[in-house]
PLY file of the C-alpha trace (Angstrom):
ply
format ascii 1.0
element vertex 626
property float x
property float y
property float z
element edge 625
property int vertex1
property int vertex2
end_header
0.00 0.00 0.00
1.47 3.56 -0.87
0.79 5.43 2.49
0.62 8.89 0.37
-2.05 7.71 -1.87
-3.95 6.06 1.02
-3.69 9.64 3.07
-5.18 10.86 0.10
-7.94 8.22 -0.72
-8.90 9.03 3.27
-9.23 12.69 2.92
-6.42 12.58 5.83
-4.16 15.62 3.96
-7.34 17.70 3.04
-8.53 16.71 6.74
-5.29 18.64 8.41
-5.23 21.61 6.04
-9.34 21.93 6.64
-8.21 21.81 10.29
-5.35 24.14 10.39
-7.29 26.76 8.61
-10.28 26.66 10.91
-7.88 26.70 14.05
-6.69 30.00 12.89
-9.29 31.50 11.97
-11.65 30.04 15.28
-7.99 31.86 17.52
-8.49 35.01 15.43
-12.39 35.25 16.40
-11.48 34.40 19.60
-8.80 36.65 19.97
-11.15 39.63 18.89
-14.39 38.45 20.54
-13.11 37.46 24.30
-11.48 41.00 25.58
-15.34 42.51 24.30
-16.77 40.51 27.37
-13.54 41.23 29.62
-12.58 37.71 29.06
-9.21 37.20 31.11
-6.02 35.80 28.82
-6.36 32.40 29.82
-9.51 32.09 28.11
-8.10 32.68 24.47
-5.03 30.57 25.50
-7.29 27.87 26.35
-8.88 27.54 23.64
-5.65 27.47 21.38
-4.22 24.50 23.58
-7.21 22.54 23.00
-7.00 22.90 19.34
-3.84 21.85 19.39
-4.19 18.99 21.46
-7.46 18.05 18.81
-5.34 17.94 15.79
-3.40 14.80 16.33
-7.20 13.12 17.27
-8.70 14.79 14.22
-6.27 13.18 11.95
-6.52 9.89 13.50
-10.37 9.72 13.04
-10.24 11.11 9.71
-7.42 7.67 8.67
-9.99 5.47 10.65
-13.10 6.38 9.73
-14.62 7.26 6.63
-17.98 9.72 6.48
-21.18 7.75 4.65
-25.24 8.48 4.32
-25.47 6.22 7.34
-22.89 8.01 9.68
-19.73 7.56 10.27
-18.18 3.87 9.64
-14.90 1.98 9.48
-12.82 2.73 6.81
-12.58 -1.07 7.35
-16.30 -1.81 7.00
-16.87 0.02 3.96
-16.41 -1.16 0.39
-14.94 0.87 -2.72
-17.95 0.36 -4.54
-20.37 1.85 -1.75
-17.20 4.60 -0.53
-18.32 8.73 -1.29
-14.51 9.26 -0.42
-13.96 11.15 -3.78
-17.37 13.08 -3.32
-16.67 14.30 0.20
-12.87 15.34 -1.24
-14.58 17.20 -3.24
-16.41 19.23 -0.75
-13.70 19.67 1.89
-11.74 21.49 -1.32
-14.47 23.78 -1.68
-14.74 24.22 2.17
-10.47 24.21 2.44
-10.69 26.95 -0.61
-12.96 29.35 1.43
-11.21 29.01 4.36
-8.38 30.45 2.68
-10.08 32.94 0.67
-11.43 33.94 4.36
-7.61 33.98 5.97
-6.53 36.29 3.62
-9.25 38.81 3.61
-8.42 38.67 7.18
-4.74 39.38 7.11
-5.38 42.27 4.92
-8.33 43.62 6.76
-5.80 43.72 9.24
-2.97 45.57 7.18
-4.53 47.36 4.42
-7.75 49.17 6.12
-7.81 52.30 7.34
-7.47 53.08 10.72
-8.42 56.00 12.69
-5.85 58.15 14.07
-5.34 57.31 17.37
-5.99 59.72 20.23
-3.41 61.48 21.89
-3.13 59.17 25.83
-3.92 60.59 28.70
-1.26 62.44 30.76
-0.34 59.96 33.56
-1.86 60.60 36.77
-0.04 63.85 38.58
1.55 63.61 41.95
-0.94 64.90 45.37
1.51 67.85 45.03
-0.67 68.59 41.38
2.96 68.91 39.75
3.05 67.39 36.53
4.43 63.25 36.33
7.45 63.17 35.12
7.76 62.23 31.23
8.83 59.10 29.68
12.68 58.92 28.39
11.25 58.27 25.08
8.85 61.26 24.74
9.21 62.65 21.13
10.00 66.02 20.14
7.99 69.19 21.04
5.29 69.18 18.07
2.25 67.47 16.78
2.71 63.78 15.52
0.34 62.14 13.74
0.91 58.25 14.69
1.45 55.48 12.35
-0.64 52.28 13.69
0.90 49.47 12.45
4.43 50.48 13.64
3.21 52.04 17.04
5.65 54.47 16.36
4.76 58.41 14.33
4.71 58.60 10.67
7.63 61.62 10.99
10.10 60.05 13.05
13.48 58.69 12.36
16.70 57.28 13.40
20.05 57.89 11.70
22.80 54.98 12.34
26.22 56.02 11.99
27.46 55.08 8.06
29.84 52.42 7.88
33.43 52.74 6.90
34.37 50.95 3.35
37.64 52.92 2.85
40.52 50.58 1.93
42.61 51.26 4.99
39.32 51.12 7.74
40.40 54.07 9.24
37.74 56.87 8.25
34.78 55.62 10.67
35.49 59.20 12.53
34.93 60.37 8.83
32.05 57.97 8.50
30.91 59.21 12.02
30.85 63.09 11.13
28.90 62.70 8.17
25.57 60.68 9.36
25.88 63.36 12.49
25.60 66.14 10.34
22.73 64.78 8.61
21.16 63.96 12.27
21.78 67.22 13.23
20.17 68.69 10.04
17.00 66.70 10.81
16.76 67.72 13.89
16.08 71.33 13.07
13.07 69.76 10.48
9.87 71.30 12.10
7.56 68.23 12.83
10.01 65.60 12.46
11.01 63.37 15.38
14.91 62.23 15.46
16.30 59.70 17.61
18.94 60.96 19.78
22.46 60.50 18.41
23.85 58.33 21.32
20.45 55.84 21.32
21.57 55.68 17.54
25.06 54.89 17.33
24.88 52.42 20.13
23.70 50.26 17.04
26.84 50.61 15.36
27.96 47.35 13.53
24.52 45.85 13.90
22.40 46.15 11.33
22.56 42.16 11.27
19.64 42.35 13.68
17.50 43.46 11.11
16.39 47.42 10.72
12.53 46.50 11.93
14.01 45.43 15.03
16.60 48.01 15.37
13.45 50.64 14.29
11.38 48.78 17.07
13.90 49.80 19.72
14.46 53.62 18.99
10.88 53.43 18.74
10.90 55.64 15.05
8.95 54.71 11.62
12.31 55.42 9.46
16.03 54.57 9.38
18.86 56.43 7.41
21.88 53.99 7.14
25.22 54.27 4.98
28.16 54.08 4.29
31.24 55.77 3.17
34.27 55.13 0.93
36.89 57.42 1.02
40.09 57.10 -0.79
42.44 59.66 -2.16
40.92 62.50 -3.33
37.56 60.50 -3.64
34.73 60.01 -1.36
31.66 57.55 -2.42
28.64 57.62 0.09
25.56 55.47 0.24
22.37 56.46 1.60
19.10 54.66 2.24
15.86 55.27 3.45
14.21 52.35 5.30
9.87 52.44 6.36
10.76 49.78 8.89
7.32 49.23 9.43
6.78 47.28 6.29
10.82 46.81 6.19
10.57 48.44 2.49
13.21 51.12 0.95
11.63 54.83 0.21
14.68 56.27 -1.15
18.02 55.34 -1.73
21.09 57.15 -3.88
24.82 56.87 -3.90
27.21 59.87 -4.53
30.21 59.66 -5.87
32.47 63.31 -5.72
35.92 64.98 -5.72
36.44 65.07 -2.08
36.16 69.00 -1.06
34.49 70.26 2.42
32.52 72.26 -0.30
31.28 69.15 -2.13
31.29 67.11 0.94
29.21 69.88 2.68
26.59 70.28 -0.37
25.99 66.37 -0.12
25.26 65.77 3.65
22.51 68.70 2.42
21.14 66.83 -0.74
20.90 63.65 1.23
18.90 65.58 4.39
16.29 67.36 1.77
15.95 63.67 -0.31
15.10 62.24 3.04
12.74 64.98 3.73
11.46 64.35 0.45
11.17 61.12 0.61
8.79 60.87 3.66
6.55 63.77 2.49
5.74 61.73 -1.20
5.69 58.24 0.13
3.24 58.87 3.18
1.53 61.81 2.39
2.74 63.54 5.76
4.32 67.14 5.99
7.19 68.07 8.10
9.05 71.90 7.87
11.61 73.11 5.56
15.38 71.42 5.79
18.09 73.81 7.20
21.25 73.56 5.10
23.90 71.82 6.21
26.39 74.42 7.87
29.70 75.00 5.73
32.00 74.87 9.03
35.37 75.42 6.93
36.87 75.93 3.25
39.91 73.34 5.10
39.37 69.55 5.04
41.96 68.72 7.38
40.75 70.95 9.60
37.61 69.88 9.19
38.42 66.01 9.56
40.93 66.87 12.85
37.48 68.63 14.14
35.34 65.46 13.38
38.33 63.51 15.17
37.71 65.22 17.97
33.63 65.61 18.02
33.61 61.91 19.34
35.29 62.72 22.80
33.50 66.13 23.10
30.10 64.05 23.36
31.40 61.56 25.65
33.42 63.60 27.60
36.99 61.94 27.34
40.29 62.41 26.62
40.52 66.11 27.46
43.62 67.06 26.46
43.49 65.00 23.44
40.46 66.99 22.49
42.17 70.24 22.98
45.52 68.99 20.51
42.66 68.14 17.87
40.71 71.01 17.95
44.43 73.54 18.37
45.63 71.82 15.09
42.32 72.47 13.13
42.37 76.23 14.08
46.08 76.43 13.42
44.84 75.23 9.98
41.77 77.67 9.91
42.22 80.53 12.09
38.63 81.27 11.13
36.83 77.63 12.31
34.21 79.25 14.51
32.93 75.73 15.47
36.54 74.52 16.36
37.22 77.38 18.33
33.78 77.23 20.05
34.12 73.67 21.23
38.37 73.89 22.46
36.66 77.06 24.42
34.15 74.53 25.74
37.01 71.68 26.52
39.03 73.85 28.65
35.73 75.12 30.62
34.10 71.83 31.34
38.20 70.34 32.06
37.74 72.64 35.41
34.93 70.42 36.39
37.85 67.25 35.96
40.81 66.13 38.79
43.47 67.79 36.73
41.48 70.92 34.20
43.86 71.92 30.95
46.42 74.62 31.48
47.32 73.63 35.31
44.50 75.38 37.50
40.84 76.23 36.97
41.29 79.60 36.67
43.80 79.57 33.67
41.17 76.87 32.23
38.58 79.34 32.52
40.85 82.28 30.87
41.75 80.03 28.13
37.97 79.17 27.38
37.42 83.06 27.79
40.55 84.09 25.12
38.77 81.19 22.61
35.76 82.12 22.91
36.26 85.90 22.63
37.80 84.76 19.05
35.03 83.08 18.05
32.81 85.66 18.51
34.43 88.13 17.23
34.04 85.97 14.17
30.53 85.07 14.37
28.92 87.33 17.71
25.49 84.75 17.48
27.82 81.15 17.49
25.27 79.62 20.12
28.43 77.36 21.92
30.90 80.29 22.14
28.50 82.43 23.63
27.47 79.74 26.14
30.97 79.42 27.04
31.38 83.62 27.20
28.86 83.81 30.11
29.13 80.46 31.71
32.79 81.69 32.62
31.73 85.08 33.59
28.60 83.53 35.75
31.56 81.61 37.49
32.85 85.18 38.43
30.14 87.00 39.31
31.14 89.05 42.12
34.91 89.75 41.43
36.42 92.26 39.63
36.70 90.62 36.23
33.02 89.90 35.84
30.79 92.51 33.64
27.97 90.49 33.43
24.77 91.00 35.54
22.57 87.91 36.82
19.83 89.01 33.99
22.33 89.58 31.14
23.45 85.65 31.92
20.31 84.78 31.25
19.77 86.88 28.47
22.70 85.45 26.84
21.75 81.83 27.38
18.29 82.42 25.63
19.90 84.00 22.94
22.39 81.26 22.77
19.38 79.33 22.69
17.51 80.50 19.86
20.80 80.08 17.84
21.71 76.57 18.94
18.35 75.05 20.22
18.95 71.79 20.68
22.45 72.16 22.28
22.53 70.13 25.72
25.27 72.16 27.62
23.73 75.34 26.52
20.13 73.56 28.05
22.06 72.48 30.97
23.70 75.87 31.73
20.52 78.17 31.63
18.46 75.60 33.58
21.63 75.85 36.47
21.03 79.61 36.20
17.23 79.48 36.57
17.51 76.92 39.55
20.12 78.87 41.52
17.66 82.21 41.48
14.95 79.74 42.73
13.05 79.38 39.52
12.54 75.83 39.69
9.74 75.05 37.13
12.03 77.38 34.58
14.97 75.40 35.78
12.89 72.07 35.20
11.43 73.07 31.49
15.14 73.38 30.66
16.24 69.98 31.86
13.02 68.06 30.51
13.77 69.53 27.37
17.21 68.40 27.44
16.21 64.70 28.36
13.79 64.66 25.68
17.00 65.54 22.83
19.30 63.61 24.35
17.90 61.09 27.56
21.40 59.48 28.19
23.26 63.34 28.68
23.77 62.93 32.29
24.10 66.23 33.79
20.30 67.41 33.12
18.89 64.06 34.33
20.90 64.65 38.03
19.91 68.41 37.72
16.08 67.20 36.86
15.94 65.11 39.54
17.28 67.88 42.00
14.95 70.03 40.82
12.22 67.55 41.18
13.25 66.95 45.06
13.39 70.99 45.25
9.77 71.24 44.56
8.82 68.26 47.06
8.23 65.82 44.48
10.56 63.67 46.34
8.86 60.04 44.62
9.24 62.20 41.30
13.30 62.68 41.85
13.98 59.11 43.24
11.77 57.60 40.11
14.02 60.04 37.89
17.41 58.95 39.16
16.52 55.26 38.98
15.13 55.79 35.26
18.61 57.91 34.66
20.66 55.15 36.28
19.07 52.43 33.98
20.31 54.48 30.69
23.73 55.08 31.82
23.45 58.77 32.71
24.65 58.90 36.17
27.49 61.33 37.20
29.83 60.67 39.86
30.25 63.96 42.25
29.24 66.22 44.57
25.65 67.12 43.09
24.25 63.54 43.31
26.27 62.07 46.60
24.12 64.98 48.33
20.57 64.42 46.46
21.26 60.38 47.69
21.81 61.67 51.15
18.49 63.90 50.26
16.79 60.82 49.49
17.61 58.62 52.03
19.31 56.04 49.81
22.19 55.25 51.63
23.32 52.58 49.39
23.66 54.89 46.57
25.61 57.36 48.36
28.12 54.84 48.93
28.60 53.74 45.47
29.03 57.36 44.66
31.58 58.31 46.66
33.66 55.42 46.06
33.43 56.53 42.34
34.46 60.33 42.95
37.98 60.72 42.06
37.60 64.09 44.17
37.51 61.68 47.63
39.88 58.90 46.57
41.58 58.24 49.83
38.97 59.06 51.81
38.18 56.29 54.15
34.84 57.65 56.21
31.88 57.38 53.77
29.72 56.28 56.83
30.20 58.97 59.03
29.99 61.46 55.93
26.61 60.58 55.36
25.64 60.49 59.02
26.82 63.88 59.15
25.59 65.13 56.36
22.19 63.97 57.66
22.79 66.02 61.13
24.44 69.08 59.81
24.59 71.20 63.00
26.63 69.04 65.07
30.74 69.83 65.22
32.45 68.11 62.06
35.54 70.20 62.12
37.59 66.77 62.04
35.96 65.48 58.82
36.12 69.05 56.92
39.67 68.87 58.07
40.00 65.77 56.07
38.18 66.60 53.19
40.48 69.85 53.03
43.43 67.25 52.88
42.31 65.92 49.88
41.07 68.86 48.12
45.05 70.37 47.94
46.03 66.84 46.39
43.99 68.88 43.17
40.31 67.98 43.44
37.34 69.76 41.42
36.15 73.19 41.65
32.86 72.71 43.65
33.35 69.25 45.21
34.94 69.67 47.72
34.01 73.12 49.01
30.03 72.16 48.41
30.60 69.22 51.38
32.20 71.51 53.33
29.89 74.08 53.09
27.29 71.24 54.65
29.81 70.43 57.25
29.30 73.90 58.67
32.17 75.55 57.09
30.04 78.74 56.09
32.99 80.85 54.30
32.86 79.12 51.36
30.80 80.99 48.06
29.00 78.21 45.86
26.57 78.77 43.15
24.61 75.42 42.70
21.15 74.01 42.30
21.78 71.73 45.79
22.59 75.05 47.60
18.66 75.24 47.94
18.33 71.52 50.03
17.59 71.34 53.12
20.83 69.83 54.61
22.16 73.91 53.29
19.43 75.97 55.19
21.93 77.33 58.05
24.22 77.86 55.08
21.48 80.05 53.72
21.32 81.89 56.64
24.56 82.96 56.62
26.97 86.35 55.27
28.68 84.16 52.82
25.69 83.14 51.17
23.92 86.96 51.29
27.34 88.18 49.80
27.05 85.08 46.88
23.85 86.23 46.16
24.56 90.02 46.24
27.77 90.46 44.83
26.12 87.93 42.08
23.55 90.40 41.04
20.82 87.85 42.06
19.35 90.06 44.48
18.75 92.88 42.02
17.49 90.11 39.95
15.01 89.11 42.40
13.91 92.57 42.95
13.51 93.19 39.27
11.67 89.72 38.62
10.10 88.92 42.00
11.41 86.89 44.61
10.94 82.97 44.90
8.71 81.16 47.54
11.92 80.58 49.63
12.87 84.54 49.93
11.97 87.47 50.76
12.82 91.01 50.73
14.05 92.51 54.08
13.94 96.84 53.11
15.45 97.75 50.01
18.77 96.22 50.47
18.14 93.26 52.20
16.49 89.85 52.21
16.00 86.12 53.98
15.60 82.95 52.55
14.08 79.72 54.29
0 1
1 2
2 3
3 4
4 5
5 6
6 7
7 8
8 9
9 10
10 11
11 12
12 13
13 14
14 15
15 16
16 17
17 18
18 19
19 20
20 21
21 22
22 23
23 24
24 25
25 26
26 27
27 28
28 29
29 30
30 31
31 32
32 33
33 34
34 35
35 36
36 37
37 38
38 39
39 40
40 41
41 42
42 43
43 44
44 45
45 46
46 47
47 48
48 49
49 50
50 51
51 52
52 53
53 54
54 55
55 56
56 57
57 58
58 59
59 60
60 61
61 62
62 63
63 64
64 65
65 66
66 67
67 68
68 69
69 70
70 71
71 72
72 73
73 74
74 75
75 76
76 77
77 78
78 79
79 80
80 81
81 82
82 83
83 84
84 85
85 86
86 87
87 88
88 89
89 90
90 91
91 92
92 93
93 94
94 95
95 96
96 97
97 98
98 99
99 100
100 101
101 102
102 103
103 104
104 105
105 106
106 107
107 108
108 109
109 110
110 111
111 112
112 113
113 114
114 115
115 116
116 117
117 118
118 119
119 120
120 121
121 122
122 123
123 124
124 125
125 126
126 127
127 128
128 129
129 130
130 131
131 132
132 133
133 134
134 135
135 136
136 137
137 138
138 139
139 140
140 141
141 142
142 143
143 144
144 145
145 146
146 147
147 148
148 149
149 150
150 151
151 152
152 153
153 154
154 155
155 156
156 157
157 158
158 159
159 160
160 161
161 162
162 163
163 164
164 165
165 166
166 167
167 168
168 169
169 170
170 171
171 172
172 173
173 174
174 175
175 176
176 177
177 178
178 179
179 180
180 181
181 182
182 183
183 184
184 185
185 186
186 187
187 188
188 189
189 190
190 191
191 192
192 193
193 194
194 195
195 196
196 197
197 198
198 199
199 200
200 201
201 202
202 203
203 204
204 205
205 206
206 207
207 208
208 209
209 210
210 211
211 212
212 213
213 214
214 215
215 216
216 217
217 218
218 219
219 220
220 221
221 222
222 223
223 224
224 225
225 226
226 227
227 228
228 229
229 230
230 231
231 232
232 233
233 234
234 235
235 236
236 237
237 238
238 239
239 240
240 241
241 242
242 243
243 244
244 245
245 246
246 247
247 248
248 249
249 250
250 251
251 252
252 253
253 254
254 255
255 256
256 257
257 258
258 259
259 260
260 261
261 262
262 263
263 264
264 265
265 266
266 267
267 268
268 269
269 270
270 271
271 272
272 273
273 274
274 275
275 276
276 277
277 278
278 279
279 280
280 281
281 282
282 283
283 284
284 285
285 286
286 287
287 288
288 289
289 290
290 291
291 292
292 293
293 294
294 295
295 296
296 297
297 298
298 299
299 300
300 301
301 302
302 303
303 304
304 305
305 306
306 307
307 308
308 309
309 310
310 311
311 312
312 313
313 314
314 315
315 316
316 317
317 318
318 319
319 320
320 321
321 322
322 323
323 324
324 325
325 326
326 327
327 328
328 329
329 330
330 331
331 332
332 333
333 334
334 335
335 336
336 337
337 338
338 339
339 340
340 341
341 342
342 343
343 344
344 345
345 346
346 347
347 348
348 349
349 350
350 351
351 352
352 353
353 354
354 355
355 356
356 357
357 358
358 359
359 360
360 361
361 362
362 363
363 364
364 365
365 366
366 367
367 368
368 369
369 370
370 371
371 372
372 373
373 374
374 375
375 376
376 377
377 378
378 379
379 380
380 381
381 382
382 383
383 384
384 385
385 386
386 387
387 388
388 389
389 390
390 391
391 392
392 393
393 394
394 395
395 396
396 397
397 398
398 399
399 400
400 401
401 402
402 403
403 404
404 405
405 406
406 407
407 408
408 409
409 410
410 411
411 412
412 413
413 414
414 415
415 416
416 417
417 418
418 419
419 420
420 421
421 422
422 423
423 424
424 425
425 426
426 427
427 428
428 429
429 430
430 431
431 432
432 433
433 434
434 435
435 436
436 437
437 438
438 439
439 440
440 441
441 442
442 443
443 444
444 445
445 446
446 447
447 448
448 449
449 450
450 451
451 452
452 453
453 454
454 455
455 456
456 457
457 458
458 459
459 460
460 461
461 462
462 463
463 464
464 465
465 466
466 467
467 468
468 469
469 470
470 471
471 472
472 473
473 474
474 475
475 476
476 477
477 478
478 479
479 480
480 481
481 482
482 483
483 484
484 485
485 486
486 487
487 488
488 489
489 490
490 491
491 492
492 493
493 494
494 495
495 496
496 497
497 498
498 499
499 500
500 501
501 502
502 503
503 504
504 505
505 506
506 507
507 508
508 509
509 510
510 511
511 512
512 513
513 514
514 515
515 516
516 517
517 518
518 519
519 520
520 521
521 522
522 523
523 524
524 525
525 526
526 527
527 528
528 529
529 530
530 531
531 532
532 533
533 534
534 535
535 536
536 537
537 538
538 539
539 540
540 541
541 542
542 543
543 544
544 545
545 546
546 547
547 548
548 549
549 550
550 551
551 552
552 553
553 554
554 555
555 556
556 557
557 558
558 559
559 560
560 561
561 562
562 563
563 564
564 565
565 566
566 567
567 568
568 569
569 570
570 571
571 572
572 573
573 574
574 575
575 576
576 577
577 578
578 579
579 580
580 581
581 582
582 583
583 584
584 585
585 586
586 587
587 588
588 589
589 590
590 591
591 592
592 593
593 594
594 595
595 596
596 597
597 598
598 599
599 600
600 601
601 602
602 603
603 604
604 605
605 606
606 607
607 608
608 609
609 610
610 611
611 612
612 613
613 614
614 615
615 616
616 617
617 618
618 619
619 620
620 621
621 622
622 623
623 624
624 625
């Protein structure tokens, strides 16, 4: 007996496929029907295990049995001449044929009809304090989004991988690098569009073998922009395409192949930005703003390439001084690279936040940033970075001699920095540190929410955000945002968030954040630091002693003197956010903190703009805070 032929004469093949088809369609019915009555999940899981466990059966009846005008009889029993075998093939091809015909009018009932846009969900439920719950690390841009269904991410949102590196040698992924960021950064400035940060990006670098749907599916975006370049000689071939990774299908796609020139090189990163642009207005009929062109940063391409060498660290922070060679050489190159002057002034200001800042001490850091980025304005008075840099040093010297800068004209400057540079984090970070040390926390807090939404791995506004959070009394708010900024990465290890742990009561955390400051390396009390710290009015002249010790051996600029300043020691003059928690309120109280505020222009401020909830005016010249 041929066992195929046999499965055949018994309907057993047409049997399974009648089955299979039914079972999907009976779980898709099921799967719609059950939540309508508030079925729970086990119900529709149920009823797929049973179908399983029926199709082994089902087969096993349909070999032994055979279907007749008297019922159902042995296959055995029944002779060929009396069998309706091929007649009842015949109608379990018709049924088998509209089963399938019904399958896929489901599947594209399910992809192909339209779907109303969905409505905007709720706001989550606000704290009992009625301030606002703090928003998810993946909250898209400012601006309306329509949303895209199928991929449960918006129709105008995209991510742009870093391009690979093809050139011969393999050592042009800096090159590579630059190029897909300037494109990012273009898109970014597209009204309506939504751009995955840079650093949730590139942390996909190299795998692209996981499939862009996937990849899409994790930066939560509707497009990806991948590349590559090849750069050899005076050559330079780059690859762009356009991915919907919803339906995993190319919208545009275009290699360009040019005399390598920062002029040509500069025109392309623009024709790729508008095609892209392009490409999602005509294939899915949405509208986002005009492109920005790409800016033309310098006529020099080795100065241009040293500055994309040194772009890298600037983001992440590293190799100072290695930074500060780069970007030297590319200005020696082009005395007029605004951009490379604007970020070396940058690298020697944030270097006086380091163990060892560039040029020796902190002050001739903060002179250096001061000389570079008096040169870049002078070249460009708007550059957004250089003129963050310009009154970020002269906020550091309010109150001395050298400082010409009034507490309003800082902030004046940072807005108008700002509006130049929108999206820059530092220049976000900076004005929401000004905001939150006159006591204008919800100003302080747009700034730093707005920072986490461009970039929710830049550590310095999460801390500050969660400071600000605690400043408000939204205590659950600040511990929820440091554990949500500790599960990206974007912790810091200083001053600033060893006191908001003490703050918080998370002892635990304090700990593994003073072990991590290089500023108390050799300092062997962490215990009774954040005992005292949690009593400041007892006698601690022993442990500020100690921390003194270690702060000649070349700490930071506000470590040290911040934990002294809780200690009791009220001589010191600091100007940060954590000067408003409670641990510094007999700090507040005292002449060094009246003169800080003074000499720093903030009273006149205050009396200009209004005083915060925590202060108030005492006369003309005078004042209290809580």
């Amino acid at each position: 007996m041929n066992l195929l032929k046999e499965l055949q004469r018994r309907n057993v093949i047409r049997m399974a496929g009648l089955y299979l088809v039914g079972a999907w369609l009976v779980t898709q019915v099921a799967g719609t029907v059950f939540p309508m009555f508030g079925a729970p999940d086990w119900v529709a899981r149920s009823v797929v295990i049973v179908l399983a466990i029926g199709f082994i059966p089902a087969l096993i009846v349909s070999w032994v049995f055979e279907l007749t005008p008297e019922g159902l009889k042995r296959d055995s029993e029944v002779t060929r001449s009396e069998s309706i075998a091929p007649q009842t093939a015949r109608r379990m091809d018709v049924l088998l044929l509209v089963g399938l015909v019904a399958v896929v009018a489901v599947v594209a009932a399910d992809r192909f009809w339209p779907r109303p846009a969905q409505a905007p969900v709720a706001a989550a439920t606000a704290p009992a304090t009625g301030a606002p719950a703090p928003a998810p690390d993946t909250a898209p841009a400012a601006g309306a989004l329509s949303t895209d269904m199928l991929s449960g991410a918006p129709a105008q949102s995209i991510a742009v991988l870093p391009f690979a590196d093809l050139s011969p040698v393999g050592d042009q992924a800096y090159f590579a690098d630059g190029i897909s960021d300037e494109i990012l950064n273009v898109l970014v400035s597209v009204k309506g569009l939504s751009v995955a940060s840079r650093t949730s990006s590139f942390q996909f670098r190299s795998q692209q073998s996981m499939g862009i749907p996937a990849i899409a599916g994790a930066l939560k975006v509707r497009h990806v922009l991948e590349g590559s370049v090849r750069r050899a000689g005076d050559r330079i071939r780059i690859t762009a395409q356009l991915i919907d990774a919803s339906r995993d299908a190319h919208l545009w796609s275009e290699t360009f192949d040019r005399t390598l020139t920062t002029e040509k090189l500069f025109d392309i990163q623009d024709e790729i930005a508008r095609a892209i642009v392009a490409a999602i207005d005509s294939n899915l009929g949405v509208r986002v703003g005009a492109v920005d062109s790409v800016p033309q940063r310098t006529g020099n391409l080795d100065a241009y390439a040293l500055y994309l060498k040194a772009r890298p660290s600037y983001y992440r922070r590293e190799n100072f001084q290695q930074m500060a060679d780069l970007l030297g050489q590319a200005v020696e190159l082009d005395p007029t690279f605004v951009d490379a002057l604007a970020m070396r002034a940058s690298v020697f200001q944030l270097s006086t936040h380091r163990p060892q800042p560039l040029g020796g001490t902190s002050e001739q850091a903060r002179e250096t940033a001061r000389t570079l980025g008096e040169q870049a304005l002078a070249l460009d008075p708007g550059h957004g970075l250089a003129l963050g840099v310009i009154t970020f040093v002269r906020t550091l010297e309010r109150g001395s001699t050298a400082s010409t800068q009034s507490f309003a004209e800082g902030l004046q400057r940072y807005t108008k920095a700002l509006e130049r540079d929108p999206n820059n984090l530092d220049l976000r970070n900076w004005r929401g540190r000004q905001f939150a040390w006159a006591g204008r926390f919800e100003a302080a807090e747009a700034d730093w929410r707005r920072c986490r939404e461009i970039e929710p791995i830049y550590a310095p506004c999460r801390i500050n955000l969660a400071i600000v959070l605690f400043l408000q009394g939204r205590r659950v708010d600040a511990s929820a945002e440091l554990v949500a900024a500790a599960a990206k990465g974007a912790t810091l290890s200083d001053s600033v968030s060893l006191l908001l742990a003490q703050a918080l009561d998370q002892r635990e955390a304090f700990y593994f954040n003073a072990n991590a400051m290089q500023s108390l390396r050799g300092f062997y009390a962490f215990d009774e630091l954040y005992d005292a710290l949690g009593k400041p009015k007892g006698d601690y002249a022993l442990l500020r002693s100690r921390l003194a010790a270690l702060q000649e051996t070349g700490s930071t600029a506000t470590d040290i003197p911040s934990l002294q300043i809780a200690l009791g020691d009220h001589e010191e003059r600091v100007s940060i956010p954590v000067i408003w928690l409670p641990i510094f309120a007999d700090y507040r109280q005292s002449a060094a903190f009246k003169a800080s505020v003074i000499d720093g222009g903030l009273l006149a401020y205050w009396q200009a703009e209004g005083f915060p909830p925590q202060c108030k005016p005492l006369g003309t010249a005078d004042f209290e805070c809580e």
